[in-house]
C-alpha positions in Angstrom: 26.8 -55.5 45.1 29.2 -57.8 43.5 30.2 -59.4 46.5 26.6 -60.8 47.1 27.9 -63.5 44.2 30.7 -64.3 45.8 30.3 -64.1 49.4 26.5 -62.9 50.8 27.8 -63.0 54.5 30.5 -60.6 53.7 29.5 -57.6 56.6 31.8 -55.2 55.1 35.6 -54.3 52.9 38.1 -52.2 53.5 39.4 -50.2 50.6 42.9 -49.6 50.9 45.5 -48.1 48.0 48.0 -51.1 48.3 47.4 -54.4 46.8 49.3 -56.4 49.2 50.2 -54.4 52.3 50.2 -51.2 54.0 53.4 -49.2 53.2 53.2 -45.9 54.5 54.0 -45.8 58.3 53.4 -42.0 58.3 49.4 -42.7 57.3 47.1 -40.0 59.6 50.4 -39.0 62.0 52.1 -35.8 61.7 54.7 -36.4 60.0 52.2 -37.4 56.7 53.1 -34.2 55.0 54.5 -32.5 52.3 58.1 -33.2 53.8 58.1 -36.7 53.5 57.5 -36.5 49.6 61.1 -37.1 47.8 61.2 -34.2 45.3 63.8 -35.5 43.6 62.6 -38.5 42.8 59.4 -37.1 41.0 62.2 -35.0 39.0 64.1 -38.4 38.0 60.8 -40.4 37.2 59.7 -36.7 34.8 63.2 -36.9 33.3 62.6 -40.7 32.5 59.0 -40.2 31.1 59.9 -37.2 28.9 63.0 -39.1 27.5 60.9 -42.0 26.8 58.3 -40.1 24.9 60.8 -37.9 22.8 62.8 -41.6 21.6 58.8 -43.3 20.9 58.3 -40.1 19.2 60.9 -39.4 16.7 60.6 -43.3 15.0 64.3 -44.2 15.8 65.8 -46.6 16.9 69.1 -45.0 17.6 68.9 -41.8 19.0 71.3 -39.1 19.4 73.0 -39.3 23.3 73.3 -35.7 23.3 69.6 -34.9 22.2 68.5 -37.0 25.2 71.2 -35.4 27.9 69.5 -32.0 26.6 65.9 -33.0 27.9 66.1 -31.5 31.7 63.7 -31.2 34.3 63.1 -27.3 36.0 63.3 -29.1 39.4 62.2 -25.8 40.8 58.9 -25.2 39.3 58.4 -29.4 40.8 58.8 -27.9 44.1 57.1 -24.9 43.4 54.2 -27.2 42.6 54.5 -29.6 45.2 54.2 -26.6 47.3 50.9 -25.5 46.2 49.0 -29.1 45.3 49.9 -30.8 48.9 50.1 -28.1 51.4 48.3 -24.9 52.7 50.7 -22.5 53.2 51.3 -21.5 50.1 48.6 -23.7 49.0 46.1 -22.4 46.1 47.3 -18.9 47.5 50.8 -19.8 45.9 52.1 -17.1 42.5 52.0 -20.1 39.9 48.1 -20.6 41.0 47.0 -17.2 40.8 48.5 -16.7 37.5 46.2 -19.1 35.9 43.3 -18.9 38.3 41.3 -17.1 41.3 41.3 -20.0 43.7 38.0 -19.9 46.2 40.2 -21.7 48.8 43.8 -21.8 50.5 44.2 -25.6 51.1 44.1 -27.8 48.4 40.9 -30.6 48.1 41.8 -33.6 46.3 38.3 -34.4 46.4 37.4 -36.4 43.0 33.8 -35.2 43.3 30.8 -36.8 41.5 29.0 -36.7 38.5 26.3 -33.7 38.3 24.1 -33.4 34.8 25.3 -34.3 31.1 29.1 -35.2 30.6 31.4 -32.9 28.6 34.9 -31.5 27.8 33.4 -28.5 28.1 32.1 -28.5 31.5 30.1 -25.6 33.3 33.3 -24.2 35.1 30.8 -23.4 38.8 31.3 -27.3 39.2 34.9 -27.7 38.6 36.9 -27.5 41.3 40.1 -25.5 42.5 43.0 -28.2 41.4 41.3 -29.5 38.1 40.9 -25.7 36.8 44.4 -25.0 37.6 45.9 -28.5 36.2 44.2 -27.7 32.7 45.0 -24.1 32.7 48.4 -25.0 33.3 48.6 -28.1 31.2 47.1 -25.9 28.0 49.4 -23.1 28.5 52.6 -25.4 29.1 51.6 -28.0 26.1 49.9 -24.8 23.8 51.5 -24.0 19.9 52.2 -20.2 18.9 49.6 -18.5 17.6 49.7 -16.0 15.0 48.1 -13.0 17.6 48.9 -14.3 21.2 47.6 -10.9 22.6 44.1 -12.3 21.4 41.7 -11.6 24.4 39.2 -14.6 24.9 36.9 -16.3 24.0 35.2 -14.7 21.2 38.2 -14.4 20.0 39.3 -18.3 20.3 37.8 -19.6 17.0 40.6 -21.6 15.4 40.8 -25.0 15.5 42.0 -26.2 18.9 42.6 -23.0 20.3 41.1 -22.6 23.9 41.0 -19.7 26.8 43.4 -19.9 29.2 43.7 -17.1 32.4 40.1 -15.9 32.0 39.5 -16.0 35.7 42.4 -13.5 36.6 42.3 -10.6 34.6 39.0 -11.2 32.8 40.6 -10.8 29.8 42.2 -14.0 29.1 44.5 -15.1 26.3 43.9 -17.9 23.3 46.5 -20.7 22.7 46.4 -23.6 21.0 46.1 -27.1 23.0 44.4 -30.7 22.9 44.4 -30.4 26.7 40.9 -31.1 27.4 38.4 -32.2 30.6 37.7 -35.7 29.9 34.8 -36.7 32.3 36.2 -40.1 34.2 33.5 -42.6 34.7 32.7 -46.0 34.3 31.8 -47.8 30.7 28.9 -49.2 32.3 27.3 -46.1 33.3 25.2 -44.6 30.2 23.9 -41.6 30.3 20.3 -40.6 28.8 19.9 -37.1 27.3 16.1 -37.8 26.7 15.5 -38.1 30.8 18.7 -36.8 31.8 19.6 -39.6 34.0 22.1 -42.2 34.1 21.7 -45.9 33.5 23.5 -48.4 34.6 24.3 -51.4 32.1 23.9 -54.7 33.3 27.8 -56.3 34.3 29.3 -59.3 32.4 28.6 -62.7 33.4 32.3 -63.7 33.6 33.3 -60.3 35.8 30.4 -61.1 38.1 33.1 -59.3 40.7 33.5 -56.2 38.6 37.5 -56.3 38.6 37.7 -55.3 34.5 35.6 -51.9 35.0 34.2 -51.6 38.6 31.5 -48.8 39.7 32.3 -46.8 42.4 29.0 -45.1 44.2 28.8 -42.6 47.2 26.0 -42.1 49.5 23.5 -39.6 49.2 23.3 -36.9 52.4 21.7 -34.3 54.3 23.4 -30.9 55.5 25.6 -31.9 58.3 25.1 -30.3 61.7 26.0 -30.3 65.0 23.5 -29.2 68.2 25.5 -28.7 70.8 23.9 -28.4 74.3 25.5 -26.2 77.6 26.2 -28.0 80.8 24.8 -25.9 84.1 27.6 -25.4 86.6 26.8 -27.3 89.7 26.1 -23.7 91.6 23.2 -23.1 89.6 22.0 -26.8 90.5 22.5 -25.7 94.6 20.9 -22.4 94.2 17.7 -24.3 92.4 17.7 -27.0 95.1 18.0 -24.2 98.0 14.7 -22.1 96.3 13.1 -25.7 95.6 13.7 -26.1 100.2 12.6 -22.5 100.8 9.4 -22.8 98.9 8.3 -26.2 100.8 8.9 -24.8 103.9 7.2 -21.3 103.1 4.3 -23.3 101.4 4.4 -25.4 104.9 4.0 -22.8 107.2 1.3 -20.9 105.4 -0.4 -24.3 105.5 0.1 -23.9 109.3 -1.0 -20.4 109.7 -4.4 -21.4 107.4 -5.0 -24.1 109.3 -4.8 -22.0 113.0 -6.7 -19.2 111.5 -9.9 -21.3 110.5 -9.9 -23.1 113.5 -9.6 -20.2 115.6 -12.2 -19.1 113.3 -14.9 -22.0 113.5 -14.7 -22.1 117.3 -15.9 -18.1 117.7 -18.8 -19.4 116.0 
């Protein structure tokens, strides 16, 4: 809608993850797979992020060398969950998965899905999918404090402050730990949601973003049940047998034509 402002006879954009050009040559071929991701890099950029975060965190300006060489990367358990995130064999299947979840599928869906009733960090868990219930079981458990009883089943036992169930879905059982990680529903400021009618609103956009770059609104299409009819082609034998019966039966519906029409002349001249 926002390009009506700017351009009305704009017949259609293409949405592309690049701002200035297309980089990946491997796009929709076979080789855009799981092997063409550089492991170690992601290990290098963790390293850099985790270092970062423990100097911003201890309120120094000169830290201790050795304190920052200490903060390693398990490179394994990056592969392990490259493995599972961005390929179907293991794919959700995979040991790390299963121990925090029962996935309902094999290959992973990086489907963001769309909004369905009231938002919450406490969603109904039917609507979360595969990948989000296994990054915040997994981010709770790896980010979690000790708790005085860990061998607490959940959750009417998770009643402390901040303490949340992780593993429920695999043994039934489930364990508390204490965590901040939470499901923070991702949506637009401009969409508002109304509890009274349970709908959502949309707010009206700000007269100097008439383009919607500061907090744009991304829709999707409402649609039916897709389907597919599909319809068998004869084989040209049963086309030559019908046109053989269709010859037979104009010549047999000839001839009896014939013999009726000897047979009541032969029969009007007797009398």
């Amino acid at each position: 809608m926002c390009l009506i402002f700017q351009k009305p006879q704009t017949s259609g954009v293409l949405l592309a993850d690049f701002d200035t050009s297309f980089t990946n040559s491997f796009y929709h071929s076979h080789l855009d797979d799981l092997s063409n991701i550089n492991s170690s890099a992601i290990v290098v950029a963790a390293s850099l992020v985790a270092r970062t975060l423990y100097i911003l965190s201890s309120g120094k300006t000169d830290v201790d060398a050795s304190g920052l060489t200490a903060i390693n990367i398990n490179a394994s358990l990056v592969d392990e969950l490259l493995g599972c995130l961005l390929n179907c064999e293991p794919g959700l299947q995979c040991n790390l998965v299963k121990h925090y979840i029962s996935p309902s599928t094999t290959c992973p869906s990086h489907y963001a899905g769309v909004i369905s009733g009231e938002p919450s960090t406490d969603p109904y868990l039917g609507y979360v999918l595969d990948v989000p219930r296994f990054v915040w079981n997994f981010l709770a458990d790896k980010t979690s404090r000790p708790t005085k009883d860990m061998s607490l089943s959940c959750p009417k036992n998770c009643i402390g402050p901040n303490q949340v169930c992780i593993r429920l879905e695999t043994d039934g059982k489930g364990a508390c730990v204490s965590s901040s990680t939470r499901y923070i529903p991702a949506y637009s400021t401009r969409l508002k949601y109304e509890s009274e009618s349970e709908t959502w609103k949309v707010l009206p956009y700000n007269s100097s973003d008439s383009m919607g770059q500061v907090d744009p609104i991304w829709t999707e299409s409402n649609w039916n049940t897709i389907g597919l009819r599909v319809y068998t082609r004869q084989s040209t034998t049963y086309d030559r047998l019908i046109l053989v019966l269709g010859i037979v039966v104009t010549l047999t519906a000839y001839l009896v034509m014939v013999i009726a029409r000897t047979f009541i002349a032969k029969a009007l001249k007797q009398d």
